[in-house]
C-alpha positions as CSV (number, residue, x, y, z in Angstrom):
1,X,-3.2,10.4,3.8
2,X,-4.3,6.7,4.6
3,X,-7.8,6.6,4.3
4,X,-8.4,3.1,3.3
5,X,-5.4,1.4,5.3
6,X,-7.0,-1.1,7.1
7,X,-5.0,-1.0,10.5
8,X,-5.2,-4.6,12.7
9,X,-6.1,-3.9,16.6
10,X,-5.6,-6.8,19.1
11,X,-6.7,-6.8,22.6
12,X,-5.2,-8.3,25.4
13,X,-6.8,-8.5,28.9
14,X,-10.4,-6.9,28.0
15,X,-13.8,-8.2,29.2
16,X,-16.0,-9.9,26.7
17,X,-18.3,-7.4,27.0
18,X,-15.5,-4.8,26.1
19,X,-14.1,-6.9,23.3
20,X,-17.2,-7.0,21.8
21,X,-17.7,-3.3,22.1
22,X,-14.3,-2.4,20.4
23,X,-15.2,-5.2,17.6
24,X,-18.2,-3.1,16.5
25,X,-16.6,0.0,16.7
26,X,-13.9,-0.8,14.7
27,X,-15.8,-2.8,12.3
28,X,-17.9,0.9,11.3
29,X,-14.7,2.5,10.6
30,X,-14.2,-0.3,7.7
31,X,-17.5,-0.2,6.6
32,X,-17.6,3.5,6.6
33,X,-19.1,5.1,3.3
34,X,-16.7,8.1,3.6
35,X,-13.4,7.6,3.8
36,X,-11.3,8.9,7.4
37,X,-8.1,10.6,7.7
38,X,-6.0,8.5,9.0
39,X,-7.6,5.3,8.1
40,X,-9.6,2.6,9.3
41,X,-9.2,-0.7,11.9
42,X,-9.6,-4.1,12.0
43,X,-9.8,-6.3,15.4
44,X,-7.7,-9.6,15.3
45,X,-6.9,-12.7,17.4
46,X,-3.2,-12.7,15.8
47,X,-0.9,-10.7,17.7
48,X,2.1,-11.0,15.1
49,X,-0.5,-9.9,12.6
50,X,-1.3,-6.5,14.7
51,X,-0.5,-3.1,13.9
52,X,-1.6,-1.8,17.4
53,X,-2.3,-4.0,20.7
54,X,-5.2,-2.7,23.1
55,X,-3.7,-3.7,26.7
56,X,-5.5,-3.8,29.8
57,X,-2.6,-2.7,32.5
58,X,-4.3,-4.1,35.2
59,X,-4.2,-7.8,34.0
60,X,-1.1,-9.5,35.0
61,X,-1.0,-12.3,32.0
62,X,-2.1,-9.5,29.3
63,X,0.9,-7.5,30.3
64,X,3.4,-11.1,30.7
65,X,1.9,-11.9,27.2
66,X,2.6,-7.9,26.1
67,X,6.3,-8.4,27.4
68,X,7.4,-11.4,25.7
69,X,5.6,-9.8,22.5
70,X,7.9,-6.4,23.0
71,X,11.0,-8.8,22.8
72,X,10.6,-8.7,19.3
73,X,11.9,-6.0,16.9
74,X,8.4,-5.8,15.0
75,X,6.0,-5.5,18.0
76,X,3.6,-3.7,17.8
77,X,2.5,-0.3,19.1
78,X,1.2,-0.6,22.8
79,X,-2.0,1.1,23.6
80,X,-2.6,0.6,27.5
81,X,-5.6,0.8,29.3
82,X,-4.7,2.3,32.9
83,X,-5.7,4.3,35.5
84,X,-2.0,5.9,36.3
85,X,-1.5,9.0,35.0
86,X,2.7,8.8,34.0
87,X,3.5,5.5,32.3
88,X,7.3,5.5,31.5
89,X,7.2,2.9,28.7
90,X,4.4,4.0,26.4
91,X,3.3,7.2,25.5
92,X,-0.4,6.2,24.1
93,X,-2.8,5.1,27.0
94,X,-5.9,6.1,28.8
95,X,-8.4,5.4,31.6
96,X,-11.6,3.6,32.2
97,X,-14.3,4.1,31.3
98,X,-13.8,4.5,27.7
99,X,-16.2,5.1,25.0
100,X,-15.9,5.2,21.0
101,X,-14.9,8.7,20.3
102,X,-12.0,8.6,23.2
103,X,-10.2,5.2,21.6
104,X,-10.7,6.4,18.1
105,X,-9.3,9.5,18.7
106,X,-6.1,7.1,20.1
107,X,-5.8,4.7,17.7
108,X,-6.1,8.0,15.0
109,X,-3.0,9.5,16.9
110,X,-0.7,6.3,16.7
111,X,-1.5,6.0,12.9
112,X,-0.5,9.7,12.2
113,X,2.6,9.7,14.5
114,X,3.6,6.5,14.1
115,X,1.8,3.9,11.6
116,X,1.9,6.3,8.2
117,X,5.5,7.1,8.5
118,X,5.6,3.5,8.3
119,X,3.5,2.8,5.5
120,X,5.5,5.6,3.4
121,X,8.5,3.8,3.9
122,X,7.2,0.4,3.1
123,X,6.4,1.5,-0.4
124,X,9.6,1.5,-1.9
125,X,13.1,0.6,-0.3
126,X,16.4,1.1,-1.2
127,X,19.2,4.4,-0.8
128,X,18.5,5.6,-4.3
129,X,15.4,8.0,-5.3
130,X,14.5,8.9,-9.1
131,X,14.3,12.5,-8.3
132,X,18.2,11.9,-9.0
133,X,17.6,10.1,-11.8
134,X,17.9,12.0,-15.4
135,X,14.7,11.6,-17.6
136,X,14.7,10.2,-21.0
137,X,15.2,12.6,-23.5
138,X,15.0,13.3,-27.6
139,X,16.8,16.4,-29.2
140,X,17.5,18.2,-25.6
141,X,13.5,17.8,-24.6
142,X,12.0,15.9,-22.0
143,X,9.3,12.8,-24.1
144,X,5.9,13.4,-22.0
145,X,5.0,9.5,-21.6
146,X,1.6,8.4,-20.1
147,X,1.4,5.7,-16.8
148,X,-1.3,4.3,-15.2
149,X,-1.2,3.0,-11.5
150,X,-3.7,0.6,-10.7
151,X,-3.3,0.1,-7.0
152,X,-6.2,0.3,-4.1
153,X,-3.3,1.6,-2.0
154,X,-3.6,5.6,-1.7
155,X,-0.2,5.4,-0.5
156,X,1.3,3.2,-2.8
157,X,-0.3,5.5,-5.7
158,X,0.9,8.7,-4.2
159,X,4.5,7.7,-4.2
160,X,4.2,5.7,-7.9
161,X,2.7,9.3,-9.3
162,X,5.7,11.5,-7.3
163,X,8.4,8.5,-8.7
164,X,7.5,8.9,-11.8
165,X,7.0,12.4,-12.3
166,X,10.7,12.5,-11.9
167,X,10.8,10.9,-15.2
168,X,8.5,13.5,-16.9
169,X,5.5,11.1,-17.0
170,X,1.9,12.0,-16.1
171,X,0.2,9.7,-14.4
172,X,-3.4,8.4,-13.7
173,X,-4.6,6.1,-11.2
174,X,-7.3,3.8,-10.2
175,X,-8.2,2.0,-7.3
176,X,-9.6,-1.2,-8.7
177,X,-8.8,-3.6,-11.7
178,X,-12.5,-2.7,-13.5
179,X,-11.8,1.4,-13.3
180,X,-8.4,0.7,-14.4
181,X,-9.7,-1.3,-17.7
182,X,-12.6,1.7,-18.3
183,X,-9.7,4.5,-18.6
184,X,-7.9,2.2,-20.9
185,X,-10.5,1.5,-22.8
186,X,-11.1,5.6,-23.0
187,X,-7.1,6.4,-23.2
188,X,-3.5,5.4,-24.0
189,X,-0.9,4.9,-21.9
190,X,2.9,4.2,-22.7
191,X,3.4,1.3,-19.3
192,X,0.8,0.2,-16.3
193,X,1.9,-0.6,-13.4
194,X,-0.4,-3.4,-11.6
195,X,-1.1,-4.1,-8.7
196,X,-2.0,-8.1,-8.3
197,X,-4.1,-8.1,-5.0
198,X,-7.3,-5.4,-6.2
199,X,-10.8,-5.7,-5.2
200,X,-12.9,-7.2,-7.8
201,X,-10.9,-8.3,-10.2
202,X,-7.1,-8.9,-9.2
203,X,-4.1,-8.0,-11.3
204,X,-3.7,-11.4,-13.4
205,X,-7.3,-11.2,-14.8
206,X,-6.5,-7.5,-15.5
207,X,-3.3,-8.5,-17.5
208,X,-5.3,-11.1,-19.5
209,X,-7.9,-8.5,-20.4
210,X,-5.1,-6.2,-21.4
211,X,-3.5,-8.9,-23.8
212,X,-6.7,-10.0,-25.2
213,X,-6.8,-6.2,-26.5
214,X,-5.5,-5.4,-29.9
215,X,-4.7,-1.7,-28.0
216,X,-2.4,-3.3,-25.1
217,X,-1.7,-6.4,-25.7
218,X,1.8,-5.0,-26.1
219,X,1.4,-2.5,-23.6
220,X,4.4,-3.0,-21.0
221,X,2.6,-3.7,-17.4
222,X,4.5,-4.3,-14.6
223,X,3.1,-6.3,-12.0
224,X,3.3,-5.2,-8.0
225,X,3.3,-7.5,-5.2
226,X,4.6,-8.1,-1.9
227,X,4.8,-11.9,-2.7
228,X,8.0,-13.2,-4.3
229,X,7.4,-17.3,-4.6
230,X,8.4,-18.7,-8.0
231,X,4.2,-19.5,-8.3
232,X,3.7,-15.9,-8.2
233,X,6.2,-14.8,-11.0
234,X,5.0,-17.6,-13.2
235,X,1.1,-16.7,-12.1
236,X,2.6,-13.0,-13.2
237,X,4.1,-14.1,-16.6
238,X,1.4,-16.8,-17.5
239,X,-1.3,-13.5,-17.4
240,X,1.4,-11.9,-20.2
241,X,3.1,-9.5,-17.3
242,X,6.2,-7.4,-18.5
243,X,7.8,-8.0,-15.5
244,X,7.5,-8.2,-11.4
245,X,8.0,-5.7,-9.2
246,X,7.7,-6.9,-5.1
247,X,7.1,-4.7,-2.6
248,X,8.4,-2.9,-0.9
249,X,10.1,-2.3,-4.1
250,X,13.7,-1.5,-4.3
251,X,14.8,2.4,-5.6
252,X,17.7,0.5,-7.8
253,X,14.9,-2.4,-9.5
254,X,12.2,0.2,-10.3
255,X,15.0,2.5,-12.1
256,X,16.0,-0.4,-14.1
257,X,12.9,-2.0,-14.9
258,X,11.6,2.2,-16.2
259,X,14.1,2.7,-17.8
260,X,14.7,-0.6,-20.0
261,X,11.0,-0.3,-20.6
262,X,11.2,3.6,-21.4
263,X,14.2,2.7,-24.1
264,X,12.0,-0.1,-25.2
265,X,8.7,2.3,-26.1
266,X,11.5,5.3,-27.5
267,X,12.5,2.3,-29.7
268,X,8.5,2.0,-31.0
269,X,8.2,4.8,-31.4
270,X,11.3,5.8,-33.8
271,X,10.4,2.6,-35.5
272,X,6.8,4.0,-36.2
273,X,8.2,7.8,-37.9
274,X,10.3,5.7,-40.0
275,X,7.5,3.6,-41.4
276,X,5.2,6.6,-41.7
């Protein structure tokens, strides 16, 4: 499920008067109060920014504009706007007239057979998977360590809870920075993983909180992002991150980064039976 992915729509070739209607139809699906299946959609002027492009067949420079933008290996996903009924190069497209239920149900087809296989894949990278990994373990048992994924990606959550499962570790989420720092002030958790672009508060403000906190200011967190500049990681280590994960995160870093962490907190914690 992709229920909050916000999706980016351009349009190429539309009358005002149709642009303005698909603006305003799109624009309910992000303000939505409940979420949808497969996510809502955004109307944009940047075509390199668009997941999906809305194309009017009829209009000669649309579809000269459409070409030169299929050239590239990241176009996006053509929706056309035609009144033939076989179109050999797209599969998606419908006729005039159009109203709201007949594009959404569309745009809802291209995100489930095309734009969350996508998404799933972006998550992590990389050949290796921790399912093949082998999970820490003391005297022949598995140690049952707590995570907490703070991510407003459903996605992004999903895969971090399935990851690291594989490593016996239960995990709890939370969608923004403020509900992440309620169930830490209610429980303990053994690392958090952080995403730094939330809603509210982002990620660095989060870490600060966290090392202001006699309970985890030594807490391991390990900051997510998809940006990589040198700002960024010292941004990351100036808010007392662990370390910095960038997404879409490689299979081989995140084993890595667990497990030295993981070896770390087993280290604690023989250090703390000895001193009791």
């Amino acid at each position: 499920m992709t229920q909050n992915k916000i999706y980016k729509v351009a349009a190429l070739g539309l009358s005002e008067i149709e642009l303005r209607f698909i603006k305003i139809m799109l624009a309910l699906t992000v303000h939505a109060t409940t979420l949808r299946e497969h996510g809502r959609y955004e109307l944009t002027e940047d075509l390199s920014a668009a997941n999906i492009v809305l194309l009017d067949a009829e209009q000669d420079e649309a579809m000269n504009r459409w070409r030169m933008l299929a050239e590239k290996k990241s176009a996006p996903i053509l929706l056309l706007i035609t009144a033939a009924k076989h179109v050999p190069y797209t599969q998606y497209h419908f006729p005039r007239p159009f109203g709201p239920s007949k594009v959404l149900a569309m745009l809802d087809k291209i995100a489930r057979d095309q734009l969350e296989k996508i998404v799933e894949k972006e998550v992590f990278s990389g050949e290796g998977k921790s399912a093949h990994r082998q999970p820490a373990v003391q005297n022949g048992n598995a140690i049952r360590y707590r995570a907490l994924v703070v991510d407003d990606s459903p996605t992004v959550r999903k895969q971090l809870v399935l990851e690291l499962a594989c490593f016996n570790i239960k995990v709890d989420t939370a969608e923004t920075g403020e509900q992440g720092l309620e169930m830490l002030r209610n429980s303990h958790y053994d690392i958090i993983f952080l995403d730094v672009v939330l809603p509210g508060t982002d990620g660095y403000q989060v870490c600060k909180t966290l090392r202001k906190e006699q309970e985890t200011k030594r807490t391991p967190v390990i900051m997510l992002t998809s940006k990589s500049s040198p700002f960024d990681k010292v941004r990351g280590s100036l808010s007392g991150c662990s370390s910095y994960l960038t997404k879409p995160v490689d299979y081989d870093n995140f084993f890595k980064v667990l497990e030295g962490f993981l070896a770390h907190i087993k280290s604690d914690l023989a250090e703390s039976k000895k001193r009791a």
